[in-house]
C-alpha positions in Angstrom: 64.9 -94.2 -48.5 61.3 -94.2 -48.1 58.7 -96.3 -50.5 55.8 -94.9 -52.0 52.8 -96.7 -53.7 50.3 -95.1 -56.5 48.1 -97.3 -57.8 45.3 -95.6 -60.1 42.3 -97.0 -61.8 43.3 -95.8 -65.0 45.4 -97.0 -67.7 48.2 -94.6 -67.5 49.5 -92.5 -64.8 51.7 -89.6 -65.1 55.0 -89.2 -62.8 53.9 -85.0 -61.9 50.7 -86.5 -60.3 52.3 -88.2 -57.9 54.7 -85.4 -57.1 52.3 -83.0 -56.6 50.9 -85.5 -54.1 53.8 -85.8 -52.1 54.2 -82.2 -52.2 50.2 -82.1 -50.8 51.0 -84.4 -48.1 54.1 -82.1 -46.8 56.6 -84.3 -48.4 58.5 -82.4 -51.6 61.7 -83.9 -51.4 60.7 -86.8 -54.2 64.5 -87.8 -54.3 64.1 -89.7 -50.9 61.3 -91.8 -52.0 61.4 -95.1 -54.4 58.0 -95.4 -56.3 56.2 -98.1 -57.9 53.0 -97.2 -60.0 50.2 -99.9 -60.5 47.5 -99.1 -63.0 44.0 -100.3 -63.3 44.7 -101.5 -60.0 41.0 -101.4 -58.5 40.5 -104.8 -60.8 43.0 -106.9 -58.7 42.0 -109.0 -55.9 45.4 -108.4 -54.0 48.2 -106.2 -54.4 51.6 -107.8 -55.6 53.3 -106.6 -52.8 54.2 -107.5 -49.0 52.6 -106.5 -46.0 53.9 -103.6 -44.3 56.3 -102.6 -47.1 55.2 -99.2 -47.9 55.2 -95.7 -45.9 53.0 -93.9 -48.0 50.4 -95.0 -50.6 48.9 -92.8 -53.0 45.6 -93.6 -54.6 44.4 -91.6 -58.2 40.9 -92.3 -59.0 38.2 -90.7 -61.4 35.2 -93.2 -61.6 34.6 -93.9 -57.7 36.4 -94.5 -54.6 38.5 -97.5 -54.0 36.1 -100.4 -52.7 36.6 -102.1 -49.3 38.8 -105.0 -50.6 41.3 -102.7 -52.1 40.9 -100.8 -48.6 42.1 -103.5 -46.9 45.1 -104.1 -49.2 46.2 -101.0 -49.0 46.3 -101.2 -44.9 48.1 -104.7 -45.3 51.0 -103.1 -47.6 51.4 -100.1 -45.3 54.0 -99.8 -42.7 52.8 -99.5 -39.2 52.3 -95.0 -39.3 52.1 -95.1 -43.2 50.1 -92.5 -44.7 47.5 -92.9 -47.4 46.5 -90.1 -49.5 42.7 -90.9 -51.7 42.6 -87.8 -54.7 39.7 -88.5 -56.7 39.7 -85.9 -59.8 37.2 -85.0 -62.7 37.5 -84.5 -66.7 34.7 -82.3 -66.2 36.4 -79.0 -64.8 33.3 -77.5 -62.8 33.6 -81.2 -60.5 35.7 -80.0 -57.5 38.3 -82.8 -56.2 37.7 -85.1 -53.5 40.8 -85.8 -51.2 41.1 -88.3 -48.1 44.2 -88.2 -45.9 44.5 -91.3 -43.5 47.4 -92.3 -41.3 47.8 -96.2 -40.2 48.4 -96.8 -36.6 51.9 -97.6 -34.8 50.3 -100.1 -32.7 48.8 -103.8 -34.0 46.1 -105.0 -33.0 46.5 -107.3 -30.1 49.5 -104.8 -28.7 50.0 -103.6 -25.3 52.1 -101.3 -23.9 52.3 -99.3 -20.1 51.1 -96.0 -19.5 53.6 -93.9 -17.2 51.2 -91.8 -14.8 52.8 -88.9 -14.2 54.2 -88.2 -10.8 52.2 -85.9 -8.5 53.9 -82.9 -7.5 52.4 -82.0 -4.1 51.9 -77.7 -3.9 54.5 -75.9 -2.1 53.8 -73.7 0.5 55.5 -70.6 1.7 55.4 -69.0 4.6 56.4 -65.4 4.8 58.0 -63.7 8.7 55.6 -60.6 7.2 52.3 -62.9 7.2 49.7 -62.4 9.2 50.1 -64.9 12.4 47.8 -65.4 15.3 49.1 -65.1 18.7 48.0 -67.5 20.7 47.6 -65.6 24.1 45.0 -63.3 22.0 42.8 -66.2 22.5 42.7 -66.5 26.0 40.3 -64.4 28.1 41.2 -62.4 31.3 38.5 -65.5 32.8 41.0 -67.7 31.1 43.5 -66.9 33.1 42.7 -66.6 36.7 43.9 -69.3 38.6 40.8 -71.9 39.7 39.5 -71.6 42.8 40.4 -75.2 45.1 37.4 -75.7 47.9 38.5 -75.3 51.1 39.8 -78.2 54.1 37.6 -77.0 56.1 34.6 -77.8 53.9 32.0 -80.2 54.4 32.5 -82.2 51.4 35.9 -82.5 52.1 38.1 -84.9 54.6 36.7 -88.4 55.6 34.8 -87.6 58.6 31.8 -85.4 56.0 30.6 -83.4 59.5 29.4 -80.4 59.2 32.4 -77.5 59.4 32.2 -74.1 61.6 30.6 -72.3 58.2 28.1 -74.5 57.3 26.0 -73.0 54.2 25.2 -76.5 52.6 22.4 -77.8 55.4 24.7 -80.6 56.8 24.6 -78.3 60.6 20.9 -78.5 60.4 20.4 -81.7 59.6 22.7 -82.9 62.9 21.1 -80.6 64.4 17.8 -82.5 64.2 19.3 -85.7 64.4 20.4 -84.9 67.9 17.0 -83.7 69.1 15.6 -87.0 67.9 18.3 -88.9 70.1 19.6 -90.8 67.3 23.3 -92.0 67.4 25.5 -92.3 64.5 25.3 -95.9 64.7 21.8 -95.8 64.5 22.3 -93.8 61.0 25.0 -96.0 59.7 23.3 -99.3 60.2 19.8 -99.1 61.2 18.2 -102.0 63.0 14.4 -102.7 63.9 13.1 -105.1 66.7 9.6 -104.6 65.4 10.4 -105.1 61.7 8.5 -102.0 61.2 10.6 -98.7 62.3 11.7 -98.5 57.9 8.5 -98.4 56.5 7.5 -94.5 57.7 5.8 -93.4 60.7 2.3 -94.6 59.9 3.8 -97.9 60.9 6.4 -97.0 63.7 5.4 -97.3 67.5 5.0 -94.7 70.3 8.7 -94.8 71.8 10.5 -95.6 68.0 13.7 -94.0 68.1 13.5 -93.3 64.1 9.9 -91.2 64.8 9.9 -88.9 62.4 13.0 -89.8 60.2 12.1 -90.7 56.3 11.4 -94.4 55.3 14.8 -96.4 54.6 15.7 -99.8 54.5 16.9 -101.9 57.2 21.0 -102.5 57.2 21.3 -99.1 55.4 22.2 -96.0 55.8 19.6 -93.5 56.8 19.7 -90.6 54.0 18.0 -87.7 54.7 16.2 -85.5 52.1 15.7 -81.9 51.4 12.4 -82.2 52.3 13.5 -83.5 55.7 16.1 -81.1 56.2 13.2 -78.1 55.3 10.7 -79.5 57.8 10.4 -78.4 61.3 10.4 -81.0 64.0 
């Protein structure tokens, strides 16, 4: 059985107005509750009751609204989700009625309690056979799919010898070509040498009967590259 407060600042409170209370609050079954009426209540410092004794409290006023004292003891005597109903009424019947519904929290102060996150649900995703699907040979080009093209033995830039092949198109003919009419050996290519000192600085410093006349300047111990300038010239 539930408990239920009214405490009025008046000197007499009928029984129907805390019914009809009830009844306002959603509660018209007034066999399950046990109630204890104070009057002129609003004069006492502290309730005579215990703290968190009462689920709902009911409080009839007509001169003004409980202060904050009273306030107070009506939170200390509710019950942790009590419910407290304010009706202040009028003699005078053109006043309408003032009415405050409250509801105490479940929770001290000072409580704590977890909080269950929910669990993610990750989206499904159907595939249907009837879906549009790329094929992925679509993609590939008629380019795509020829064969490369590997260079040829026979090819000057390939094998370990680098000599010039029967089909020459890249210069490498010419240039031995005018290698041989200047005499040079490959030995003089590979590792120049210079009994003057002079024969790698360029022809403006080379002697009459240099065997490196008209090669490019180079340095001395290294191999002789020649240039596409050198290969274009005519000797």
């Amino acid at each position: 059985m539930k408990s239920v407060l009214a405490i009025t600042d008046d000197t007499v409170l009928a029984t129907s107005v805390i019914v009809n209370a009830l009844q306002e609050l959603g509660n018209g079954d007034v066999a399950n509750y046990d109630s204890q009426i104070i009057t002129q209540a609003f004069s006492l410092n502290k309730l005579p009751l215990g703290a968190s004794s009462m689920d709902v409290v009911i409080s009839i006023c007509r001169s003004a609204f409980p202060s904050d004292q009273m306030l107070e003891e009506i939170s200390r005597v509710l019950k942790p989700g009590g419910v407290i109903f304010i009706h202040k009424t009028s003699q005078s019947v053109a006043v309408e009625k003032d009415e405050i519904k409250a509801k105490k929290p479940s929770w001290a102060i000072g409580s704590s309690f977890s909080i269950k996150k929910p669990a993610k649900i990750l989206p499904k995703i159907q595939i249907d056979d009837d879906s549009d699907l790329i094929d992925e040979d679509s993609l590939l080009t008629e380019e795509d799919l020829k064969k490369p093209q590997l260079p040829l033995v026979g090819d000057c830039e390939v094998g370990s010898t680098r000599k010039a092949c029967k089909n020459c198109s890249c210069g490498r003919a010419e240039a031995e070509e005018k290698v041989e009419k200047l005499g040079l050996t490959s030995d003089l290519l590979e590792n120049p040498q210079s009994a003057c000192g002079n024969c790698g600085l360029g022809d403006a410093f080379r002697c009459s009967t240099c065997p490196y006349k008209g090669l490019p300047a180079f340095k001395l111990g290294e191999k002789v590259s020649l240039s596409g300038n050198f290969l274009a010239a005519d000797i």
